[in-house]
C-alpha positions, 0 to 999 in steps of 0.5 A: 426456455433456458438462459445461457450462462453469463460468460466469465473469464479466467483467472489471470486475464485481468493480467494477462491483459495489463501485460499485452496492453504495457507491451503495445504501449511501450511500442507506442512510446518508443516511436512517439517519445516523451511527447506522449507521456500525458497520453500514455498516462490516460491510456494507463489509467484506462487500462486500469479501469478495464482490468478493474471491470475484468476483476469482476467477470471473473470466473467466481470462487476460487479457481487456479492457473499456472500450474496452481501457481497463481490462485483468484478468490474473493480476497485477491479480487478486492484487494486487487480491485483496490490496487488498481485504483490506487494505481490509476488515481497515483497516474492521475495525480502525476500528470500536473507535476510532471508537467511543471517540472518539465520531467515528462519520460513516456517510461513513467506510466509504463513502470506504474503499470509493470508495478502494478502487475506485479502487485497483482501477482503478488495478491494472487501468489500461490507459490513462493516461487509465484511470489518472488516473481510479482515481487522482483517485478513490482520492486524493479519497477519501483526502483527505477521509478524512485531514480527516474529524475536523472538530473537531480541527486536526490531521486538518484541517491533515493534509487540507489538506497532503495535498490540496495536495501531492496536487494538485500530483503529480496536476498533475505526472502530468497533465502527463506524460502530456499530453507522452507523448500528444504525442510518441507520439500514443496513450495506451493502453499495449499501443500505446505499448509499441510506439510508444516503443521506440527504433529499432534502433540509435537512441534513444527520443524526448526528449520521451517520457522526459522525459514519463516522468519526470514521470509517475514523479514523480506516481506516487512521491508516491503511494508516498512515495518520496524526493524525494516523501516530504514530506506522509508524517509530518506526515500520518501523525501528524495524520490519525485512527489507523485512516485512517493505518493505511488509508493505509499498507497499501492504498493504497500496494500499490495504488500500487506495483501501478500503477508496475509496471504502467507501468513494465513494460507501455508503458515496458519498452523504455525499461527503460535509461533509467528503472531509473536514476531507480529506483536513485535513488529506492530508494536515497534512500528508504532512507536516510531512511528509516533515518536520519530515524525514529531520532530520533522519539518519536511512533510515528506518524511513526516509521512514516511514515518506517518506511513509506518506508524500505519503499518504497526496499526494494520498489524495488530489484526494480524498479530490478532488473527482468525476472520476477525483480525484479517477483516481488520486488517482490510478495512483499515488499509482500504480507509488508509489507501483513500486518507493517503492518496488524498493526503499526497493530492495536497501535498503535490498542490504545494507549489511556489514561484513554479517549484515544488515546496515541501517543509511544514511551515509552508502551509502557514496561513492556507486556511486563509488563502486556501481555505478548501485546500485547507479544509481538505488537509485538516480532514485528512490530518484529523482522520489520521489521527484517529478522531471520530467520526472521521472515517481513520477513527473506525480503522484504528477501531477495528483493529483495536476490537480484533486485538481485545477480542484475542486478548492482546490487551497490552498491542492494544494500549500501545496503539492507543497510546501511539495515537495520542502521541501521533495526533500531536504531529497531524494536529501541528499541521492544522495549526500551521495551516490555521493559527500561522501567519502566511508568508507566501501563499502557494501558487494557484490555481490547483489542477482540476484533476487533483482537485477531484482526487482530493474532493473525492478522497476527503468526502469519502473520509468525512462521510464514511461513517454515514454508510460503512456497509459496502467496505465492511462487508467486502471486507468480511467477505475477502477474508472469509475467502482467505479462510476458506482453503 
């Protein structure tokens, strides 16, 4: 008696689905109205949870579509399972505020999921020509929904700057990768592994390196790495909550997806030339990032500069590289992706008289009149600030081992340094919350389903370290597949 074969799909039908459902939805909107934001929002999230199940019927191994433009294996696979999560819990998390705020566009969950498929096109690039689509796809999406309070001049003034900046990294990537064609004469990466690998006893081509910086450049800007950080705070505090909260999680692992993807598939032989820029990068970001926020009184930009603070650690796995550096790198954006989500959870429950409150010193007394709000946020604040046994303390500590194990010691003290200098920021929230007297308490009660994204995101921070095996070896696994060509 023989078994038949499990069926398994192809590699692209998790985005082939999203596309169709994001095209039957949008039909659905426009004869429906706003009126039907909430509902279009939970057959969003349902759609994500299908293309999650459809990521692991997948065809295993790595196979190729279009032309072997578009590649799926185990990395693609895990990392897009974290982005559509990401994704699904961002829609859930807006649904409360867009109610209050009486800015219900039925546009809002379909931009969330055209961003989103993009980002999985970003993950599964395997072609610069692949890559530039997902990324225009993602960031239109992106702008629009940075600006998507037309009545209001911040989020409009947040749209522009980000549309133009944007631009001028898309410009920057473009032009990049136009030299890279030049010189190399291919723009699919399998080939170009092969093709810009310098001879024995020689150097690579000038012309590629210089190519290869200016695609870094585009895709730094995308991760608000230092120098390309400018649009990050006046963004985050100018967009609408939620889209920022959208902002910070999901399109940024898929960003950071996408630079290991290139950095180690068609650029690994040129590993010498571009770990300097990394060392670079990750160091300035970290830096800032510490030193930028401490003055800050509005929790949004805080966390803007929080963010990149985040990015420079990540990078040091990057700058590390091999197996190692690349697990790293995953585990630490995964732990990020839960620590923000449920940092912004707390952030959109900051709400006074039916209006949304952003500066610090409005947490004054939450201990008291919040205490689980507070006792959410603390853990958060604590975990990102590194202190153990919080689930950020093995983030930061992954990436630092990466770094001494290639002997990075300097990228290594820097990290640790930055972390000091950036816990005294965090831990100024907790003492806010804490030690302040309240003046006015925050409006209750919170929605039930921010009250289980934040009840599920804190016990995943404060219990990681009690079973850290499932993220540590799919991890492993993700970036074995990365190397495996």
């Amino acid at each position: 008696m023989t078994l038949d074969p499990v069926p398994v799909l192809g590699p692209a039908a998790p985005e082939i689905f999203l596309a169709v459902a994001g095209l039957v939805l949008l039909l659905y909107g426009v004869f429906r109205g706003d009126g039907a934001t909430r509902m279009l929002s939970w057959l969003v999230v349902l759609a994500f949870l299908v293309a999650i199940v459809m990521q692991f019927a997948v065809a295993p191994g790595k196979t190729l579509a279009f032309a072997d433009m578009f590649v799926s294996d185990g990395f693609a696979v895990f990392m897009k399972v974290l982005v559509l999560g990401a994704s699904a819990l961002a829609a859930i998390m807006s649904l409360d505020y867009l109610r209050h705020e009486r800015a219900e566009r039925f546009e809002y969950p379909l931009l969330v999921l055209f961003a989103t498929l993009g980002m999985l096109m970003m993950i599964s690039a395997n072609n610069l020509i692949s890559l530039y689509l997902g990324l225009e796809l993602q960031s239109l999406s992106l702008y629009i929904l940075a600006a998507i309070r037309r009545d209001t001049v911040r989020s409009s003034e947040a749209g522009l700057k980000y549309f133009v900046l944007g631009a001028l990294s898309s410009g920057m990537l473009l032009y990049g990768a136009s030299l890279v064609y030049g010189f190399a004469g291919t723009t699919d990466f399998t080939r170009l592994a092969d093709l810009v690998a310098p001879a024995v006893g020689g150097a690579p081509s000038a012309g590629v390196i210089v190519g290869l910086v200016f695609v870094v450049a585009g895709l730094a800007f995308k991760v608000s790495a230092v120098p390309f950080h400018m649009w990050t705070p006046d963004v985050y505090e100018g967009a609408p909550t939620p889209v920022t909260a959208f902002f910070s999680a999901a399109p940024k692992l898929a960003a950071m997806a996408l630079l290991l993807r290139v950095m180690i598939v068609p650029f690994g032989t040129l590993e010498a030339q571009w770990q300097q820029i990394f060392i670079v990068v990750s160091a300035g970001s970290m830096v800032l990032g510490a030193f930028a926020a401490i003055n800050q009184v509005n929790i949004k930009r805080l966390l803007a500069y929080s963010s990149i603070g985040h990015v420079g650690y990540a990078l040091i796995g990057l700058a590390a590289g091999g197996e190692k550096g690349v697990q790293s790198v995953i585990v630490y954006m995964t732990i990020y992706l839960v620590m923000v989500i449920g940092t912004w959870g707390c952030v959109l429950c900051m709400r006074q008289h039916d209006r949304m409150v952003e500066r610090i010193d409005d947490l004054a007394g939450l201990g008291r009149t919040h205490p689980l709000l507070a006792l959410a946020m603390g853990i958060f604040m604590f975990s990102m600030a590194g202190i153990p046994p919080l689930a950020g303390f093995f983030g930061k500590l992954y990436v630092f081992l990466a770094a001494i194990e290639s002997q990075l010691y300097t990228l290594a003290i820097i990290g640790v340094l930055s972390s000091v200098v950036a816990a005294y920021y965090y831990l100024k929230i907790v003492k806010v919350m804490y030690f302040d007297e309240p003046k006015e308490s925050l409006q209750r009660p919170i929605s039930r389903e921010l009250g289980w994204v934040i009840a599920g995101t804190g016990l995943f921070t404060l219990l990681f370290f009690v079973y850290p095996g499932p993220v540590l070896t799919r991890a492993g696994v993700a970036a074995a597949a990365l190397f495996a060509g």
